[in-house]
N, C-alpha and C positions, 0 to 999 in steps of 0.2 A: 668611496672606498673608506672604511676605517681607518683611524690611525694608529699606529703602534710603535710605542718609545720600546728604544731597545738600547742597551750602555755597550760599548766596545773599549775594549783596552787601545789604552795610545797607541801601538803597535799595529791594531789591528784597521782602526783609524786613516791611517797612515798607509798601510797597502791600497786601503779600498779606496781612496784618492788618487792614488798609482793607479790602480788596474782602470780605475773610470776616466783618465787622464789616456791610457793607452788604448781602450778599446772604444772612447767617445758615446759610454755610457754614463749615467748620472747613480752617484751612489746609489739613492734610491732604486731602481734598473736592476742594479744590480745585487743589493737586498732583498729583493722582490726573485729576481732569477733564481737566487738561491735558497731561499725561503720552497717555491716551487719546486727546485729540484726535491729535496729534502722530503717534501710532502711524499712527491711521487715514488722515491726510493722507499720509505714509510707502505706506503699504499700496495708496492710491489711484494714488499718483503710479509707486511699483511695478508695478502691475498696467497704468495708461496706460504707462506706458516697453514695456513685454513685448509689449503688442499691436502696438504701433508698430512694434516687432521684428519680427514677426510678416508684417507686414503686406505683401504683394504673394510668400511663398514660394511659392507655387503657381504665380505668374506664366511662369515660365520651364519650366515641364511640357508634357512634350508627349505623355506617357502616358495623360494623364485628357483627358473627352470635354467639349468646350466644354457651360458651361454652361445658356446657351439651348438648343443641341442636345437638351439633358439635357432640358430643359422642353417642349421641344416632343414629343417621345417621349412624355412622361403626358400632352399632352392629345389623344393619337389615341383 
C-alpha cells in the first residue's frame, strides 16, 4: 500500500491518540477509516448529483412511445 504524509495540528494529534487509546485502534486504522468514510460520502454525493442530472432527459422526447402506452400493449 502506498504511503501518504499528512500534517495534523497538535490538537488534532492529540484526539487521534485518545480515540486509538479508547477504541484499541492504531492511528493509522483509524486514518485509514476515515479517509474511507470520506471517499464513500464523496462517491454517494457524486453519484446522487449524476442522477439529479439525469433526471427528466427523456422528458422532452417525442420519438419514444409513452410509457403507460407501452404498458398497456403487454397486458393485451
Amino acid at each position: 500500500m502506498p504511503q501518504t504524509q499528512i500534517n495534523l495540528t497538535e490538537q488534532n494529534q492529540q484526539t487521534l491518540i485518545e480515540i486509538s487509546r479508547f477504541t484499541g485502534k492504531s492511528p493509522q486504522e483509524l486514518i485509514n477509516l476515515a479517509v474511507e468514510e470520506l471517499i464513500k460520502n464523496y462517491q454517494h454525493k457524486k453519484r446522487l448529483a449524476l442522477m439529479q442530472q439525469a433526471r427528466g432527459i427523456w422528458e422532452q422526447r417525442e420519438d419514444i412511445p409513452n410509457l403507460e402506452q407501452l404498458r398497456l400493449e403487454f397486458n393485451r
